[in-house]
Phi, psi and omega in degrees: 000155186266146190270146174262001168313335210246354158264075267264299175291143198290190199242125179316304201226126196228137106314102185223128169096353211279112159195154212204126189230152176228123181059210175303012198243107192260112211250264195300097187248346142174093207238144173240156196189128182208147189242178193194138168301116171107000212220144196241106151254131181248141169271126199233113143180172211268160153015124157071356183307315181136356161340271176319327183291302133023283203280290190304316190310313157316356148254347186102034181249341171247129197236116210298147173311327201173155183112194152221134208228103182236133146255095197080007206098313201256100197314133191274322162338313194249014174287172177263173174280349147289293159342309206263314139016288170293340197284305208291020132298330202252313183288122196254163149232159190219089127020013240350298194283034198062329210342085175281150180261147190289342198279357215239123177266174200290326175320311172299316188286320166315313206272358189315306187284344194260342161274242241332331187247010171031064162290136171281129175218167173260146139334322180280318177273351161261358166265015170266297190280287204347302218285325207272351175269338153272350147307323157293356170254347208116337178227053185282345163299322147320009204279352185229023166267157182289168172267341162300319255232309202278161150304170179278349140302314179292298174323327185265353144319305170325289172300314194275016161245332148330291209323290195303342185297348206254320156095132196222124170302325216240165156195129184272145167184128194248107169059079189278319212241007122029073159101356187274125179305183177311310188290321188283325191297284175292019174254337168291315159313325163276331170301316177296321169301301164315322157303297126013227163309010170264325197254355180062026196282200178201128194229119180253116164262131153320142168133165217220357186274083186335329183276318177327297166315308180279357153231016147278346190299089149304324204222152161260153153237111186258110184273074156241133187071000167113023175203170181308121168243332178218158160231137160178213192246157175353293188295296187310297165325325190284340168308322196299154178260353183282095173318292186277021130270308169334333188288356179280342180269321199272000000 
């Protein structure tokens, strides 16, 4: 299993204690988690485990029961509704559903985060990044199409250049490969993967799609029973002799 030892630099984003219930359902029950710069972790775990659940508190969308959540340092609880704004610039999210707005063409929808966060831009430096953030999927030819118009690969291109425009130290993604043939899956995964090394970014994806995980994964978090249950890397997990990881594998 991988040592947290082997990690030099403190961790962009650290989790100790995380735990969070609705009514009797003890979804989060005392889960740790720490990410590092440059490094794509995925959180593994079945259907309803509490991923998601996860994912919002880690943004401020949830407000955890007990525990601590740091970004950067900075306890995400206890941020103001400026503060935690601000953070989540630096924090990108990828949608399960994408969500674009459909009234929107894909220009409109890119230019969407940067007026909500009131970026200063010229007209010219924001049709600069739209273009140089649909280069980066790949569509810069889409740029005045409706998203009705595209497939459902292209849309989550799409939504994942929306992402990049913020240019985001962090990137979130939640269940990315989602409803997507095989083919389209892995090509959003090496796309994501690409993003990554061009960019150094550090990323937790959400998922439960095995081929994904395995080639965007440096690191596993296996999210069973409300807690860390197991970590380590791909090759390594796959090994295991431990029935509730293993069924993940098999």
């Amino acid at each position: 299993m991988t040592s947290k030892s082997q990690f030099k630099d403190p961790p962009v984003i650290q989790i100790k204690g995380l735990k969070k219930s609705f009514g009797g359902s003890h979804v989060l029950r005392n889960f740790d988690l720490e990410l590092h710069q440059g490094e794509n972790l995925v959180v593994l775990g079945k259907s309803g485990s509490g991923k998601s659940v996860l994912i919002k508190c880690l943004i401020g969308l949830l407000t955890p029961d007990a525990g601590s959540i740091k970004v950067y340092g900075d306890e995400v609880p206890e941020l103001s509704h400026d503060a935690l704004d601000k953070l989540r610039v630096k924090v990108g999210f990828l949608f399960q559903s994408n969500a674009l707005y459909d009234s929107m063409t894909v220009r409109e929808n890119l230019e969407f985060p940067l007026r909500r966060h009131w970026i200063k831009t010229t007209k010219e430096s924001v049709n600069e990044l739209v273009r140089h953030a649909l280069s980066n999927v790949g569509l810069v030819d889409t740029i005045d199409k409706m998203p009705a118009e595209l497939s459902g690969g292209m849309r989550k291109r799409i939504a994942l250049a929306r992402t990049l425009i913020l240019k985001p130290n962090i990137i979130l993604y939640d269940e990315p490969t989602t409803g997507l043939d095989p083919i389209t899956s892995r090509e959003i995964s090496n796309l994501m993967l690409e993003i990554q090394q061009k960019y150094n970014t550090s990323s937790i994806i959400i998922s439960h799609d095995m081929s994904c995980v395995k080639i965007t994964s440096n690191r596993i978090v296996m999210l069973i029973d409300g807690v860390c249950y197991a970590t380590g890397t791909y090759a390594e997990l796959s090994q295991s002799t431990d029935i509730k990881v293993k069924q993940f594998f098999d």
